[in-house]
FISEFI-23447 format. One line per field, with one value per residue: y, x, z of N, C-alpha, C in turn; residue in one letter; residue number from 1. Coordinates in Angstrom, 2 decimals, m for minus. Example, Ala and Ser with C-alpha at 12.3 -4.5 7.8 and 13.67 -1.06 7.14 Angstrom:
BEGIN
nv <- [m5.69	m2.25]
nu <- [13.19	12.85]
nw <- [7.80	7.08]
cav <- [m4.50	m1.06]
cau <- [12.30	13.67]
caw <- [7.80	7.14]
cv <- [m3.30	0.03]
cu <- [13.20	12.90]
cw <- [7.80	7.87]
rest <- [A	S]
nr <- [1	2]
***
This chain:
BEGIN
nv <- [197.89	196.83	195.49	193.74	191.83	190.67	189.72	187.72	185.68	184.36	183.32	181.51	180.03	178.94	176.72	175.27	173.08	171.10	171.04	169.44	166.83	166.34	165.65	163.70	161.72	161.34	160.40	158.08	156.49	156.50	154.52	152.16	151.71	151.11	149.54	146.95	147.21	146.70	144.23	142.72	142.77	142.41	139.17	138.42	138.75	136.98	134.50	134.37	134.26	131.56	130.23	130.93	131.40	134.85	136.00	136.28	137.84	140.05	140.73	141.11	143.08	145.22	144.99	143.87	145.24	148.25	147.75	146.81	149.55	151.15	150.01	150.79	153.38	154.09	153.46	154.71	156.88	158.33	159.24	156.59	155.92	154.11	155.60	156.59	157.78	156.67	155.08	152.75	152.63	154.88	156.75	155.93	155.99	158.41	160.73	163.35	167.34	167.00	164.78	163.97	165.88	164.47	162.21	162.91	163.53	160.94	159.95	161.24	161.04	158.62	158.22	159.05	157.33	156.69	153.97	152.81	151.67	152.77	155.38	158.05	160.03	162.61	165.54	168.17	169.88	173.12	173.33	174.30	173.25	173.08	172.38	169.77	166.49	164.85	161.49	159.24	156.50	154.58	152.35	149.64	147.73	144.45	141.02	139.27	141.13	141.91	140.30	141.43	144.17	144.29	144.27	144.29	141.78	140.45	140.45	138.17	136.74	135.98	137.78	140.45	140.27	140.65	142.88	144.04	144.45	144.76	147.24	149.59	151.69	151.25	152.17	151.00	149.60	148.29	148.20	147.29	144.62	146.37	149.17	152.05	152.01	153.80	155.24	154.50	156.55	158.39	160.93	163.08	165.32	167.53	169.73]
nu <- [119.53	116.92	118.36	119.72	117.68	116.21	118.85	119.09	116.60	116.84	118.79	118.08	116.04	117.68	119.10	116.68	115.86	118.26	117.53	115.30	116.54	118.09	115.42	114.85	116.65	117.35	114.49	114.61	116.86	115.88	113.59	114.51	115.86	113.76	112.25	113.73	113.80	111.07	110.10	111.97	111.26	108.81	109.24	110.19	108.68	106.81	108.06	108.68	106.15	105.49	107.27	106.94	104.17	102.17	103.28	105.76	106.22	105.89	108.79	110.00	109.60	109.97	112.69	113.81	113.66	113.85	116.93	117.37	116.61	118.33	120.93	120.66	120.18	122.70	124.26	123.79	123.47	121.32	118.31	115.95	113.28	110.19	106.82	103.72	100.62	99.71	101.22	103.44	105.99	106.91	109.24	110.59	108.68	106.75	105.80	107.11	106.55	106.58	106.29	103.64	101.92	101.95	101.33	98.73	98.04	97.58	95.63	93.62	93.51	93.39	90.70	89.11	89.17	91.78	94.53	96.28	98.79	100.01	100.59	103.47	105.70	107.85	110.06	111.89	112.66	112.90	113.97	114.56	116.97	118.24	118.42	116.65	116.10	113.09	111.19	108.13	106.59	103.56	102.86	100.90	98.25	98.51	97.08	98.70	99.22	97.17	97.14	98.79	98.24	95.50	92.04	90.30	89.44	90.92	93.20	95.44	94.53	97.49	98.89	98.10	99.22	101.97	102.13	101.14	102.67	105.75	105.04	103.92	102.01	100.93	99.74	98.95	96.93	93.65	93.58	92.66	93.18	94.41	94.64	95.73	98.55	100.90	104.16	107.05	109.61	112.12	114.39	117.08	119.76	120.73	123.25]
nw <- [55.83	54.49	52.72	54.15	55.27	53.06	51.69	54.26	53.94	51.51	51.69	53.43	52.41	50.39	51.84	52.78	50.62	51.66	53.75	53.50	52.29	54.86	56.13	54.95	55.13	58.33	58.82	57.36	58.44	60.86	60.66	60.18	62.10	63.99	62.93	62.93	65.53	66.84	66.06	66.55	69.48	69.95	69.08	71.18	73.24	72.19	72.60	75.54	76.32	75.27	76.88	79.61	79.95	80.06	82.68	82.04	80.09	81.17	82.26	79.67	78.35	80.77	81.71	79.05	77.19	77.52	77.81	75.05	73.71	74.94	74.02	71.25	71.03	72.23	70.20	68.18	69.36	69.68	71.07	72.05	72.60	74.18	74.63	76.18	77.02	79.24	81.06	82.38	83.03	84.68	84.55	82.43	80.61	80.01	77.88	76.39	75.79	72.87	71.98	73.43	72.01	69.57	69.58	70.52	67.92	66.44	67.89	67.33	64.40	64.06	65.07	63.29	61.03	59.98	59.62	62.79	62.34	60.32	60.49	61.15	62.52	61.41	61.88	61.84	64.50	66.69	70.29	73.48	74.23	72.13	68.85	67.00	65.60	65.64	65.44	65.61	65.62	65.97	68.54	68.00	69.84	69.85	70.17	71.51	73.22	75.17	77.34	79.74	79.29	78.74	79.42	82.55	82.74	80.87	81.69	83.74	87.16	88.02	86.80	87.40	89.82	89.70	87.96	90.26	91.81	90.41	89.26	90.85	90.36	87.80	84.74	82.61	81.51	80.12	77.68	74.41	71.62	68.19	69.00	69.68	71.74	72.41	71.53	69.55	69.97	68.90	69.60	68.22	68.09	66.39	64.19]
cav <- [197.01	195.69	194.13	192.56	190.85	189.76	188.68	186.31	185.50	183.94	182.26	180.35	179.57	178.31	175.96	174.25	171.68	170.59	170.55	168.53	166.18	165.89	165.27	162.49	160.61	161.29	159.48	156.53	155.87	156.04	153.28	151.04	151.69	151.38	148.37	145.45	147.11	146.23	143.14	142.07	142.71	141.24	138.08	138.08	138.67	135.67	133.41	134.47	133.85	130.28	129.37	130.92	132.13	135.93	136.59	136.24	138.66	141.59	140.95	141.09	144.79	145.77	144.59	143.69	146.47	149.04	147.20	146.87	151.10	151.53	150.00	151.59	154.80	155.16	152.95	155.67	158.72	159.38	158.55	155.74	155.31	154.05	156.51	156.08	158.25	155.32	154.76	151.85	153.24	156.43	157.33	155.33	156.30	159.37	161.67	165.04	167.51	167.30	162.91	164.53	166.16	163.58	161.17	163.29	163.65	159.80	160.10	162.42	160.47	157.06	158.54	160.02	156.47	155.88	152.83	153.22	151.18	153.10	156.39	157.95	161.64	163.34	166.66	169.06	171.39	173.95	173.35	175.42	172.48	172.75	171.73	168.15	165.73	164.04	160.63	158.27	155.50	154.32	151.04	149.22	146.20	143.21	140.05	138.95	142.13	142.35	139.18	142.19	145.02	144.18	145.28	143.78	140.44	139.58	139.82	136.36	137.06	136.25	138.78	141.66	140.43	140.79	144.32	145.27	144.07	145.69	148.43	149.54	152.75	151.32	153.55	150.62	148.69	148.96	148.30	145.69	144.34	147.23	150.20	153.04	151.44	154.53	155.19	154.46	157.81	158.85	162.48	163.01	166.50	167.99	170.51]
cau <- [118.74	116.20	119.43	119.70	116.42	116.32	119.69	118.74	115.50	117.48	119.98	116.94	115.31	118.41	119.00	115.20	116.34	119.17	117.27	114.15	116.97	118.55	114.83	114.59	117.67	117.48	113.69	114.89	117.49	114.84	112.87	115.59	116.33	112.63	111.22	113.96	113.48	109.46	109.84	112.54	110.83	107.56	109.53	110.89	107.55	106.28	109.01	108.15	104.49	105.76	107.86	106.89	103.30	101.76	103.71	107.54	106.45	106.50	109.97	110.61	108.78	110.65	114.50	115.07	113.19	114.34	117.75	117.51	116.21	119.67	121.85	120.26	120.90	124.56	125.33	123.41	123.89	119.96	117.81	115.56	112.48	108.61	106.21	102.59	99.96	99.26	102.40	103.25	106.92	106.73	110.76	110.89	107.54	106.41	106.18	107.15	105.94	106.47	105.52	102.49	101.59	101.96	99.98	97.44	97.85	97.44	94.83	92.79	93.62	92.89	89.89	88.66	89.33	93.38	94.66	97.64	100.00	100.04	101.11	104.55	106.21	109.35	110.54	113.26	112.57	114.25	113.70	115.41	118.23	119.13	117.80	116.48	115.89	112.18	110.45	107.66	106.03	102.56	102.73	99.52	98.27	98.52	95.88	99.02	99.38	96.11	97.96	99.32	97.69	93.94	91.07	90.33	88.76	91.60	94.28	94.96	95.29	98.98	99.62	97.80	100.09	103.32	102.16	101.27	104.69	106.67	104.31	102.51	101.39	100.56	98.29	98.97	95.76	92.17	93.55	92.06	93.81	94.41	93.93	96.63	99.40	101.82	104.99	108.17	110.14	113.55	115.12	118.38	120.46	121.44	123.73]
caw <- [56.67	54.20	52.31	55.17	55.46	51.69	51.88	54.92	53.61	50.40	52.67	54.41	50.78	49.88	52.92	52.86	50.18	52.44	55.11	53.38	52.27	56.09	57.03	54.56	55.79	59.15	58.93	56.94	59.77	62.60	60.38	59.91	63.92	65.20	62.70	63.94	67.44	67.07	65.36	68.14	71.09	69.87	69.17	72.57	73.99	71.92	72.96	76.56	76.51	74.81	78.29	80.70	80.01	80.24	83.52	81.69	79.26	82.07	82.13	78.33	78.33	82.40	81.13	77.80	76.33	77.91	77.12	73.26	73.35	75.56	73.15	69.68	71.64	72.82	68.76	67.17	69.62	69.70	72.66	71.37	73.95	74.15	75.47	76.21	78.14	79.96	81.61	82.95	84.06	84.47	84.47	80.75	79.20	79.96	76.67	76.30	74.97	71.80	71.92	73.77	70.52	68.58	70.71	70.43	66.67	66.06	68.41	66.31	63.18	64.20	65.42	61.87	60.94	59.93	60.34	63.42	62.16	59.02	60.76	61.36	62.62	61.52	61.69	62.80	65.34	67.72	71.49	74.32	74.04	70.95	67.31	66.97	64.56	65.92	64.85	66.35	65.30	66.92	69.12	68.05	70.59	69.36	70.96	72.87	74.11	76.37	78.35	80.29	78.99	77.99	79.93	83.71	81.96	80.32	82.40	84.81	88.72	88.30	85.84	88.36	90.93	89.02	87.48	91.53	92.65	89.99	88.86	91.76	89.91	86.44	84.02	80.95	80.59	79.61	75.79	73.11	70.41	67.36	69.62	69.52	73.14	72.38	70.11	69.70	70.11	68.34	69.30	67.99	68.03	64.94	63.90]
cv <- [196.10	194.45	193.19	191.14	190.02	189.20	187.15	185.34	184.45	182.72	181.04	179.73	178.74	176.71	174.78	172.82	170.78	170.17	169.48	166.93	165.68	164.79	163.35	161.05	160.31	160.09	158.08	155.39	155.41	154.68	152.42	150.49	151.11	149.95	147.76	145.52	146.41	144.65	142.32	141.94	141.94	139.51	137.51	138.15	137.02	134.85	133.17	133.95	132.40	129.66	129.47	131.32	134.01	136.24	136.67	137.49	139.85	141.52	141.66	143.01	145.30	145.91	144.67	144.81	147.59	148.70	147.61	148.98	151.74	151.73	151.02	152.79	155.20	154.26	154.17	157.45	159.27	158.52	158.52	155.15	154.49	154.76	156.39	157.20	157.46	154.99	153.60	151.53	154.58	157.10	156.95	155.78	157.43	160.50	163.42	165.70	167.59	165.32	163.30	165.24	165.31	162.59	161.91	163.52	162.53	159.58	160.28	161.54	159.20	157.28	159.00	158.17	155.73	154.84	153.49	152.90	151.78	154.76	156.66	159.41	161.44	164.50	166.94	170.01	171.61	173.84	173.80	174.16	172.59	172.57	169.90	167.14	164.29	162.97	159.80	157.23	154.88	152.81	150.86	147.49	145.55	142.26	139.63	139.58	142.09	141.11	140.03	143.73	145.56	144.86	143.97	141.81	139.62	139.62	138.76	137.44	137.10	137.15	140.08	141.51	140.86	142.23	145.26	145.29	144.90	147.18	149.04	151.15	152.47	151.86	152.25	149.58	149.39	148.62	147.47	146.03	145.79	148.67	150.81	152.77	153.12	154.70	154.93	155.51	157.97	160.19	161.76	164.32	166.17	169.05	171.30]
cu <- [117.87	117.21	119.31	118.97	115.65	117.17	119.55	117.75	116.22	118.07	119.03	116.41	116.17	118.88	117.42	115.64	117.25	118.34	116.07	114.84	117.38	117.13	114.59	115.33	117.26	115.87	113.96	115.88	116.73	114.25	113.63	116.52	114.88	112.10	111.82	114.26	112.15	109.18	110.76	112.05	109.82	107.64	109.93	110.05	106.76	106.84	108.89	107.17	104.99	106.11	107.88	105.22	103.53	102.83	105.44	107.43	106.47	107.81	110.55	110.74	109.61	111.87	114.84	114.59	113.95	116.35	118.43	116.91	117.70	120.88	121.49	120.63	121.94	125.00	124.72	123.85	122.33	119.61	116.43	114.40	110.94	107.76	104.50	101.89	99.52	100.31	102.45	104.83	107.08	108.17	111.31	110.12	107.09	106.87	106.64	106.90	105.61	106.11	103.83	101.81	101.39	101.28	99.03	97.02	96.98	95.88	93.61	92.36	93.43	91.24	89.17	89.06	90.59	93.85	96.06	98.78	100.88	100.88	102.51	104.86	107.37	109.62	111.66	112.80	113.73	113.11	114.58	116.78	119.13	118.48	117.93	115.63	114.37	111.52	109.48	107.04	105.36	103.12	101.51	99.21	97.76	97.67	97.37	99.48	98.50	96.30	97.85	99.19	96.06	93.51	91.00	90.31	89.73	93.13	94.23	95.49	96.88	99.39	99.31	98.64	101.46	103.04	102.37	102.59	105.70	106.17	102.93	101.59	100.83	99.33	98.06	98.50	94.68	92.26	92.62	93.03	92.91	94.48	95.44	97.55	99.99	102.55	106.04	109.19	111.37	113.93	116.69	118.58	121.00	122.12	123.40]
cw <- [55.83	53.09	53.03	55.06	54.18	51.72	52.68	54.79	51.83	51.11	52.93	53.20	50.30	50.79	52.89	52.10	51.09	53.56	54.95	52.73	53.58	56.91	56.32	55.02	57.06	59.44	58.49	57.60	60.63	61.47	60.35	61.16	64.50	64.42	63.61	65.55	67.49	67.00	66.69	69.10	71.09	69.78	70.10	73.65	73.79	72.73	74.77	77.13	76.49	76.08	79.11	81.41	80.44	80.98	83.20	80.61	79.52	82.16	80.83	78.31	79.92	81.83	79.78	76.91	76.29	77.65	75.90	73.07	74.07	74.22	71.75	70.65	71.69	71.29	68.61	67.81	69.84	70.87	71.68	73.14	73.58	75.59	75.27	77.05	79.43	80.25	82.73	83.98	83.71	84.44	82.94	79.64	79.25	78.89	77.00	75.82	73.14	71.15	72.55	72.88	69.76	68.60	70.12	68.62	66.06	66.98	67.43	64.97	62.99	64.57	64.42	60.80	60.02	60.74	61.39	62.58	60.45	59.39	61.66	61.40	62.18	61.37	62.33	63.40	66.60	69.12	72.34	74.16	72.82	69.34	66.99	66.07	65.83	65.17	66.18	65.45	66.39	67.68	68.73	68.99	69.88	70.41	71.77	73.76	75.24	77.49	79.84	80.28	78.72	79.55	81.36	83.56	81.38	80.73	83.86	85.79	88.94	87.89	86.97	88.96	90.36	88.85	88.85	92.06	92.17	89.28	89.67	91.44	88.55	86.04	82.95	81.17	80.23	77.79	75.54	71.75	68.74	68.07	69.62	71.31	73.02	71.11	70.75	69.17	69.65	69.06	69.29	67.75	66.67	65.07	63.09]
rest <- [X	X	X	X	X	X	X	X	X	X	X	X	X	X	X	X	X	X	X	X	X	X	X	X	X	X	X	X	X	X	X	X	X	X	X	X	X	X	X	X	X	X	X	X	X	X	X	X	X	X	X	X	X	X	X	X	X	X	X	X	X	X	X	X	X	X	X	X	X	X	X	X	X	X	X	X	X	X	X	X	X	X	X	X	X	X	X	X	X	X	X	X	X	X	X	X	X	X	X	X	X	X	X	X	X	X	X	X	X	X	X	X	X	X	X	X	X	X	X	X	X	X	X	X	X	X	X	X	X	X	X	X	X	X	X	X	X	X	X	X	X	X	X	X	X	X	X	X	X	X	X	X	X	X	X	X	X	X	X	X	X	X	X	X	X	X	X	X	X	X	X	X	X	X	X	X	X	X	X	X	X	X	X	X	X	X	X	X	X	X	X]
nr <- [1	2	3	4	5	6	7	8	9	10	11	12	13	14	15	16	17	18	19	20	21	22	23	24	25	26	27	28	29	30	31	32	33	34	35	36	37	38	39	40	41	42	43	44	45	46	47	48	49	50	51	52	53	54	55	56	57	58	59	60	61	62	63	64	65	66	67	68	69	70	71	72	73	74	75	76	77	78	79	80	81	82	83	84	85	86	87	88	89	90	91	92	93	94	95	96	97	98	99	100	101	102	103	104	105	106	107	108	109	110	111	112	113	114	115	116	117	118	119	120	121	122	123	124	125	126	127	128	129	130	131	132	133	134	135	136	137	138	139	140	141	142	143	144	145	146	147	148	149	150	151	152	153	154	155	156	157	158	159	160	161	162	163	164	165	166	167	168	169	170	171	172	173	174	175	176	177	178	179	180	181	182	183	184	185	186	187	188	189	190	191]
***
């Protein structure tokens, strides 16, 4: 028996490298998946604001977001979301627990005074599904974020009406520019 438990105890020792290599890849994918998602959408928010004002850029964030997190998903095989406590659709953003952790991590740590945009999760853990390869990366608001997000003051009457029309439960304002929006969420199954 205690063969046993040295033997397996070896096994697992021997395995860690592999697995602190898997975690290294598997993170340098999600970054190379999650920047030209950030950098895309923000340009498609700009370009929005540009032609149609504030109220085109609830679309960008409703459709094409949710969109561009579709496709990176079924190319890659991982489910590629943005999650927020502040939910603004609650069937798209709502974290789980283990983005609910992590929230609260960045939380903590922006709060002790880290910059957001500077912080980033990855690990592997086991959840009743299976074993899964996790990453996030914070959302930080940006000034043309609070268009549609800022605090009562700085969103226009049209923009309220649009959010009540298509978000008649929204949780996602109150921000200011720099302030911790959410993350942008990876899980992916591993073997």
């Amino acid at each position: 028996m205690q063969k046993h438990i040295i033997l397996s105890a070896l096994i697992a020792l021997t395995a860690l490298p592999a697995l602190a290599d898997d975690l290294s890849k598997y993170t340098e994918e999600s970054r190379a998946a999650v920047m030209p998602f950030s950098k895309a959408l923000m340009a498609a928010n700009i370009k929005a604001i540009k032609e149609g004002g504030p109220e085109s850029a609830i679309k960008v964030c409703k459709e094409i977001a949710p969109a561009m997190a579709g496709d990176i998903s079924r190319q890659n095989g991982w489910k590629l979301t943005r999650v927020s406590f502040k939910v603004r659709n609650p069937l798209l953003g709502t974290p789980d627990e283990w983005e609910q952790k992590t929230l609260m991590q960045y939380e903590e740590r922006v709060a002790k005074g880290e910059k957001a945009e500077t912080l980033e999760s990855a690990e592997i853990v086991n959840e009743p599904g299976g074993k899964y390869f996790r990453y996030m990366k914070p959302i930080v608001m940006q000034q043309g974020c609070v268009a549609c997000h800022g605090t009562p003051d700085n969103i226009s009457a049209g923009v309220r009406a649009r959010l009540g029309a298509d978000y008649p439960h929204d949780q996602a304002t109150g921000y200011l520019p720099g302030q911790l929006r959410g993350g942008v969420s990876i899980k992916r199954e591993i073997n």
